[in-house]
Each structure stands twice: as structure tokens, then as C-alpha cells.
C-alpha positions as CSV (number, residue, x, y, z in Angstrom):
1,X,-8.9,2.2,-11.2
2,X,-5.8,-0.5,-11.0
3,X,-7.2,-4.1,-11.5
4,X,-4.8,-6.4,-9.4
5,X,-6.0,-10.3,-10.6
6,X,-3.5,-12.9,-8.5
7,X,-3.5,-14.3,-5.2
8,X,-2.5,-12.4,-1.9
9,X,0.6,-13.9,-0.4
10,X,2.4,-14.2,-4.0
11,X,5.7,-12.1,-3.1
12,X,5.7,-10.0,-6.3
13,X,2.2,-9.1,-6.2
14,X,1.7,-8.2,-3.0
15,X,5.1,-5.7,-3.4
16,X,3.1,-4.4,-6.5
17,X,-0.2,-3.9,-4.2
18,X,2.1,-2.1,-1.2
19,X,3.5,0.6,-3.6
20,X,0.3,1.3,-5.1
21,X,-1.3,1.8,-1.3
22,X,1.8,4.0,-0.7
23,X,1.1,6.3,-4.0
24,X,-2.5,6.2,-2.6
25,X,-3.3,4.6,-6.1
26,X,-6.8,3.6,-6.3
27,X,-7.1,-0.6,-7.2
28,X,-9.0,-3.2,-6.3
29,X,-7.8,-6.9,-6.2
30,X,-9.5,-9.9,-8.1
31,X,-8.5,-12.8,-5.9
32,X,-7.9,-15.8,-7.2
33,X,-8.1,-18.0,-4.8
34,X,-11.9,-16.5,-5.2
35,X,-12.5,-18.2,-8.6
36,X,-14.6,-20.6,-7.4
37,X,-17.4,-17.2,-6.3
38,X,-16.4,-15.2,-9.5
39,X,-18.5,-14.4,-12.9
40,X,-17.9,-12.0,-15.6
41,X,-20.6,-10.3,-17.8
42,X,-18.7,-9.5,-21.1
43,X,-20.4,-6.6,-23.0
44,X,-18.9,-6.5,-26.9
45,X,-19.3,-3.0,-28.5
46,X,-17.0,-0.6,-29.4
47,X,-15.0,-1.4,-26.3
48,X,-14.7,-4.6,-24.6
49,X,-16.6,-4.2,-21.2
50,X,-18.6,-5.5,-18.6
51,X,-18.7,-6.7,-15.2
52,X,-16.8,-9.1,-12.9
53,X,-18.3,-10.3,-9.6
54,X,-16.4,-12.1,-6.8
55,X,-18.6,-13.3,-4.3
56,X,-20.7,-9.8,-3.9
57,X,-18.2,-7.4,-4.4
58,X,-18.8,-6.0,-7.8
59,X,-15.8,-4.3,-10.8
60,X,-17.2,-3.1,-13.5
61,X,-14.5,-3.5,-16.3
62,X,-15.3,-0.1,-17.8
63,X,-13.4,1.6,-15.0
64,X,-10.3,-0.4,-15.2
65,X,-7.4,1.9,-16.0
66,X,-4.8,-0.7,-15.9
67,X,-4.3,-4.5,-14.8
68,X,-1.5,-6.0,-13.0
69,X,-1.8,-10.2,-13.7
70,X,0.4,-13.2,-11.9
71,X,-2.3,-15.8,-12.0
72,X,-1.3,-19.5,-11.5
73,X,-3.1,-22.9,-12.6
74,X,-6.2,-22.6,-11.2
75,X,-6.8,-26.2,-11.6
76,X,-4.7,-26.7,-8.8
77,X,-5.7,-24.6,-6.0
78,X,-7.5,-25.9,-2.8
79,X,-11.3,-26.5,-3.1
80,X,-10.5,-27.0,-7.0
81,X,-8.1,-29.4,-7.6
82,X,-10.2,-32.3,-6.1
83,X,-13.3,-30.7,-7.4
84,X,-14.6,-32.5,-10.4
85,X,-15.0,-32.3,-14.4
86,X,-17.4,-30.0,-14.0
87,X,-16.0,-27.6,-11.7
88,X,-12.9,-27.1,-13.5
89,X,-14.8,-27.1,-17.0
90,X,-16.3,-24.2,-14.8
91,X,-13.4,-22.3,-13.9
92,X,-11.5,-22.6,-17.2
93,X,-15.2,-20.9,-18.7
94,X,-14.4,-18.1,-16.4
95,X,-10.5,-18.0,-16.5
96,X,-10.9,-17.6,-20.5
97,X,-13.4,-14.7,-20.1
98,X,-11.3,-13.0,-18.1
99,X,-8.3,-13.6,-20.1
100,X,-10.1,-12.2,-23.3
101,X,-10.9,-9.4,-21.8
102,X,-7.2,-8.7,-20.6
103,X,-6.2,-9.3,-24.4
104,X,-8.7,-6.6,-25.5
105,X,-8.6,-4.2,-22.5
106,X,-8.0,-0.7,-23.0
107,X,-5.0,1.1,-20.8
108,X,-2.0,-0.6,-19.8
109,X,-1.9,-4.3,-19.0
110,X,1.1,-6.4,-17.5
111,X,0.8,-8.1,-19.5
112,X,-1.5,-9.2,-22.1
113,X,-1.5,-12.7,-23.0
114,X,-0.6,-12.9,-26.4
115,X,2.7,-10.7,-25.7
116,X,3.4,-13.7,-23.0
117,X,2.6,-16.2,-25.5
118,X,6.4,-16.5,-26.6
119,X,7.8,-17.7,-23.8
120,X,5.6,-21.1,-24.4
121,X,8.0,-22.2,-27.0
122,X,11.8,-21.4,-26.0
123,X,12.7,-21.9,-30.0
124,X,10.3,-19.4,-31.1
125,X,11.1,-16.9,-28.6
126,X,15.2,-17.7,-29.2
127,X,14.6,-16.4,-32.7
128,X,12.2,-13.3,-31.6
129,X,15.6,-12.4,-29.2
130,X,18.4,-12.9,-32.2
131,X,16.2,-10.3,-34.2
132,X,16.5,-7.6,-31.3
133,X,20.5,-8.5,-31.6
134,X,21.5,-10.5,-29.0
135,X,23.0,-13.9,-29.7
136,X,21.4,-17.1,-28.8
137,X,23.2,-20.4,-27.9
138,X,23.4,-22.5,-30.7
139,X,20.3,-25.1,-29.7
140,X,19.4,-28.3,-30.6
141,X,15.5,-29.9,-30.1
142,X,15.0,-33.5,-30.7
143,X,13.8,-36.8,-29.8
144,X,16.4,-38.4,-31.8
145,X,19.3,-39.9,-28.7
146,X,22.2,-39.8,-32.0
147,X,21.3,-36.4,-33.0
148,X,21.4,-35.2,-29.3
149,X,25.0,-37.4,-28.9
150,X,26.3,-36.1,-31.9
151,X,25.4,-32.3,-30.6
152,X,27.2,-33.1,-27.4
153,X,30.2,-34.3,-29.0
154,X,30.8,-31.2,-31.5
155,X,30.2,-29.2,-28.3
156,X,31.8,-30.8,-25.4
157,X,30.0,-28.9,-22.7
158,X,26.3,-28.8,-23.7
159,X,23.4,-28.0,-20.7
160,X,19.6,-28.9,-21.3
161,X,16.5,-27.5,-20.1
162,X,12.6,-27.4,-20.8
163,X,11.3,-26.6,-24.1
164,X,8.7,-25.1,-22.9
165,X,7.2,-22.0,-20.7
166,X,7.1,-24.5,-17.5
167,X,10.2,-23.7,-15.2
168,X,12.7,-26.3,-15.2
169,X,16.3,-26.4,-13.8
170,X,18.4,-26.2,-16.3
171,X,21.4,-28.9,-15.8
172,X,24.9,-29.6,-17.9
173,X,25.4,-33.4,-19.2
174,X,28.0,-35.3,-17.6
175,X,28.9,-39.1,-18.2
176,X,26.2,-39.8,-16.2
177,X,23.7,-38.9,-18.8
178,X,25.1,-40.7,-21.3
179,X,22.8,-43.6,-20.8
180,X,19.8,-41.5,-20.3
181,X,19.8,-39.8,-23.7
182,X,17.5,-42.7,-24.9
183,X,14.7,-41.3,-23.0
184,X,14.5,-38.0,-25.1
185,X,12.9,-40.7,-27.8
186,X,9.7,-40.1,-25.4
187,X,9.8,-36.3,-24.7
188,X,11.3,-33.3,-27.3
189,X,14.4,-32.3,-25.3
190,X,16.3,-28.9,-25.8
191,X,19.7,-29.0,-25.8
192,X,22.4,-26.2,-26.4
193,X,26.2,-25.1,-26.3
194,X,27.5,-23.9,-22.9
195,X,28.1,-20.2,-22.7
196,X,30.4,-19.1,-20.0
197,X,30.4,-16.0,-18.4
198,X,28.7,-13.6,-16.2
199,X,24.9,-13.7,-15.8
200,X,23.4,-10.6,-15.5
201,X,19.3,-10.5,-14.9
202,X,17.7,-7.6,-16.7
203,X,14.3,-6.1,-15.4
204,X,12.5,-4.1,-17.6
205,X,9.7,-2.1,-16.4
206,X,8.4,0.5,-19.3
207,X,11.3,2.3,-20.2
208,X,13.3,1.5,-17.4
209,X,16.0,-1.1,-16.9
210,X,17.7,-2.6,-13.7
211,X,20.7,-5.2,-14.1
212,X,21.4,-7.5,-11.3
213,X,25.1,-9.4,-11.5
214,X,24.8,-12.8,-10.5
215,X,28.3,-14.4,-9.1
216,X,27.6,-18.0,-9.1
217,X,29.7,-21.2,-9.9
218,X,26.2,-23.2,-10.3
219,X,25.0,-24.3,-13.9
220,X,21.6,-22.9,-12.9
221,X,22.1,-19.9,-9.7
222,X,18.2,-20.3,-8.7
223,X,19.3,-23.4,-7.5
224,X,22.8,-23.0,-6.3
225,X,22.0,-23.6,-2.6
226,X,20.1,-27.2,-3.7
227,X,23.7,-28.1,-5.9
228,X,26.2,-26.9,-2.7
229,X,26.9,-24.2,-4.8
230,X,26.5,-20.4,-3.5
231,X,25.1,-17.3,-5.0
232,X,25.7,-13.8,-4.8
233,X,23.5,-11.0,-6.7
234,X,24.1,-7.4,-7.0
235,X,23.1,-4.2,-8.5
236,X,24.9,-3.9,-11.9
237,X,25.6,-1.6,-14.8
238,X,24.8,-1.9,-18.6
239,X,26.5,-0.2,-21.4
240,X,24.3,2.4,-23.1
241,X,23.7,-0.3,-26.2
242,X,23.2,-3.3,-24.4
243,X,20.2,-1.7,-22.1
244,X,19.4,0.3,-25.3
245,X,18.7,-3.5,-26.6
246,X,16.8,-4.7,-23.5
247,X,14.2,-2.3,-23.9
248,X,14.0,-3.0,-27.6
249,X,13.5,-6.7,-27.1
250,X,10.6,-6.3,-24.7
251,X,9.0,-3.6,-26.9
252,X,8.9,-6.3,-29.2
253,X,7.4,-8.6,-27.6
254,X,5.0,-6.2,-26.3
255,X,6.1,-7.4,-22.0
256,X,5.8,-3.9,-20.4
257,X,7.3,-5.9,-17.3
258,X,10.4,-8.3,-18.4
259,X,12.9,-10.8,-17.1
260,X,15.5,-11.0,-19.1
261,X,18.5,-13.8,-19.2
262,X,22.0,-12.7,-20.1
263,X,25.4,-13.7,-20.0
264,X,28.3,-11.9,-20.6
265,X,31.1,-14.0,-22.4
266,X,34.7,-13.5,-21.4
267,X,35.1,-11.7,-24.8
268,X,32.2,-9.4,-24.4
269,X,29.9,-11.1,-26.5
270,X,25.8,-10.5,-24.6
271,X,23.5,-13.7,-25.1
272,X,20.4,-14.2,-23.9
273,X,18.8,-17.4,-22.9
274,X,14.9,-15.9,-22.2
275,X,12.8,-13.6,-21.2
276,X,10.5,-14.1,-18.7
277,X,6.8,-12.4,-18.9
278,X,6.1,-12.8,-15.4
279,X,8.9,-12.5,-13.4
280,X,9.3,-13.5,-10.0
281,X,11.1,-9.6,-9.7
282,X,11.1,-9.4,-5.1
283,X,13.9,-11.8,-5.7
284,X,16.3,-9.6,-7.2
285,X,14.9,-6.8,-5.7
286,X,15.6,-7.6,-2.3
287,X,19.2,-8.2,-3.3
288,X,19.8,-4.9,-5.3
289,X,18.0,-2.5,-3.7
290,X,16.1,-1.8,-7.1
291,X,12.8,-0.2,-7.2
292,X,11.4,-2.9,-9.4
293,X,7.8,-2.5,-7.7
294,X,7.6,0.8,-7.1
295,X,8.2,1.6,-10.8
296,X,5.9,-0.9,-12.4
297,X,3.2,0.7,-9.9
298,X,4.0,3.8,-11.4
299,X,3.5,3.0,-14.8
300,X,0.4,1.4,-13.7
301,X,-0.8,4.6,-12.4
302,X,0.3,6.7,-15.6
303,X,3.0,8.2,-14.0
304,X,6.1,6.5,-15.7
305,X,6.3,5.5,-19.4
């Protein structure tokens, strides 16, 4: 049995849920809009079991084949956000269990929590990438406005972004920010060199890999419409090496589902910015035509590596 654990309405995880109804997969979905009628039982032996209840339907972990996890801040859904101390002290109790369990379940998980982990610290995860041989932007983090001043100058066209995990829209400095570069005194900023080129968004689902090409004059395309800018994505080809590298780089991290950030310089150098653990895949799917979803609920059901 597939263990789906999201919320029903989420684009990517209801595509995951359709093609496992169409394989005739059997799953059953932990709801996490639920959380506030959910326990788990934990039973430590040799393997990590137990039971989780939502309201009276019953899962008993020991069946669980596989698990499928885009889970949000449940801090912040309705009936919880306004809810108390205790109630969220409540839900974090049983958000950890069930997290601990995914760490330690047996079978295939998308994906465990510490192979996510890295993608809470871009730095960290920047050098993980540069081991698997793609280049990395040459990046700056500080809270120091003349270190961040003097980076812009030696580079000339420098973009910033979030440090960490949390999505952010990732901008390019212009005279207007001059001013503002005071303010990273009061919040670690990460800066780094402009690479153009062509961005090409890498999916990897097990072994398999589908490039999307992203045409786009925007600094950050996921925003293009918001800038005036426009953006056009479509099914694209890698060279044996470079999708030879993709895999490697999210077997390393241990992501059996991936997002990964390239650019393609004029030259023909391949960086990459990130790699997402959870990716918001119907996006690109519904552009390209790739069977993003109906692979990853293959390997879910064993029937793709």
C-alpha cells in the first residue's frame, strides 16, 4: 500500500494520486488538513511501525509500501492557525512522529526528510552540487553592506535571493538598491554573480530525467508575468553527460523526486542554482507534455527504478 500524506487540492499531489488510481495502485491518503483528528502509535523494534489514525479511519504503518509527502506548515492551516499554544504544541507532537517515521520507513519514500534537509541552507547545498560537477555562481552571504558593495562592484551584474529553503523571488540589483544594502546588517543576505544563458528545469524522477527549456527575458521566469516580462517553456534535450550528472546529483542527495536549476551559458558552461526536494512538477508538466506523475507513481508502485 502507497501512503499519500498532503492535502487534496495541491496540484502536484493530486496528479500523483490520479495516476496511481489509473495503474489501479492501491493507496490511501493521510489528509492534512485532518491533523487536527490524527494520532500515531509508534512501535520501535526491528522495524519502525505502528499505527496512524485520522478521525476513525485507521493505517497501520506496517503495510506501507511507499510514501508520497508534500506537506505544508501546518501551523498555518484553518482551524489551526488561530488555535492556541497548545494546539500547535499538539500538532508539531504529531507532525514530528510522523516525520520520524518517514525518516526510518522501509520501501521507497519521496522523500525522506533528511535527503530534503539541504535545500534549508542554499550554501551548503551549492557545495553538495559543485561535488556532482556542475558549477555554482560565485556567491557571497553577509550582513556586512561594504562586503556586499564591494561584491557588486567586482561583478557588475549581481542578483540576490533567500538563503534559505523558503521561496523567494530572486531579483538583480540596480541603482535603486544601492541605498538599501544597509539593511542586510539585520538579515544574512545571499548574493551572487549573474550567469547568463538558458535555463533549463531538470525533473528527476528515479532514474529518469525530463528537461524543460525556459525562454524568458525575466531575472526570475516564475514570475515573469508579475515583472511584464513573458515566459515560454518547452520540452528540451540533455547531452548524455549533463543528464548523466543530473541523476548523479540527486542520488546524492538521496531526492528520488528532484527539481533541478540550470543555466546554460553562451559558452556551454552548465550551472546550477538548486535543487528543489519537493517540486511544484504539474507546472512544467503541463507545458512539456512530460510524464512527470505518471513516472514517480510508477516508482512508487515498484514498477520503475
Amino acid at each position: 500500500m502507497i501512503l499519500l500524506w498532503g492535502m487534496p487540492g495541491d496540484e502536484p499531489f493530486d496528479a500523483v494520486r490520479a495516476a496511481l488510481e489509473w495503474r489501479k495502485a492501491p493507496y490511501t491518503l493521510l489528509d492534512q488538513r485532518r491533523v487536527l483528528q490524527q494520532r500515531l502509535e509508534l512501535e520501535v523494534g526491528p522495524v519502525l511501525g505502528g499505527t496512524v489514525w485520522s478521525g476513525e479511519e485507521r493505517v497501520p504503518l506496517d503495510e506501507v509500501s511507499a510514501v508520497y509527502t508534500r506537506v505544508y506548515d501546518a501551523r498555518r492551516l484553518p482551524g489551526v492557525e488561530d488555535a492556541g499554544v497548545a494546539v500547535h504544541e499538539r500538532v508539531r507532537e504529531v507532525e514530528t512522529a510522523l516525520w520520524s517515521w518517514v525518516e526510518e520507513a522501509p520501501g521507497r519514500v519521496v522523500n525522506r526528510p533528511a535527503a530534503m534537509a539541504s535545500n534549508g541552507s542554499k550554501p551548503f547545498q551549492a557545495a553538495l552540487i559543485e561535488a556532482q560537477g556542475f558549477r555554482v555562481p560565485e556567491t557571497l552571504v553577509t550582513t556586512d553592506p561594504s562586503a556586499a558593495l564591494e561584491f557588486w562592484e567586482r561583478h557588475g551584474s549581481v542578483i540576490y535571493k533567500s538563503v534559505s529553503g523558503v521561496r523567494s523571488i530572486v531579483s538583480r540589483l540596480g541603482p535603486e538598491h544601492r541605498e538599501r544594502l544597509r539593511d542586510v546588517t539585520w538579515c544574512p543576505t545571499q548574493f551572487q554573480a549573474y550567469v547568463p544563458g538558458q535555463d533549463v528545469r531538470v525533473h528527476v524522477v528515479g532514474d529518469e530525467v525530463f528537461p524543460a527549456e525556459i525562454v524568458s527575458d525575466a531575472v526570475d521566469y516564475r514570475y515573469a508575468r508579475r515583472s511584464g516580462s513573458s515566459v515560454e517553456l518547452r520540452a528540451g534535450l540533455l547531452d548524455i553527460d549533463v543528464a548523466e550528472r543530473c541523476r548523479a546529483l540527486a542520488s546524492a542527495l538521496g531526492l528520488h523526486l528532484a527539481g533541478l536549476d540550470l543555466r546554460r551559458t553562451p559558452e556551454g558552461e552548465w550551472f546550477c542554482f538548486e535543487v528543489n526536494p519537493s517540486p511544484c512538477f504539474t507546472y512544467y508538466e503541463h507545458h512539456t507534455g512530460h510524464p512527470i506523475a505518471a513516472t514517480l507513481a510508477a516508482f512508487l508502485a515498484g514498477a520503475q527504478k
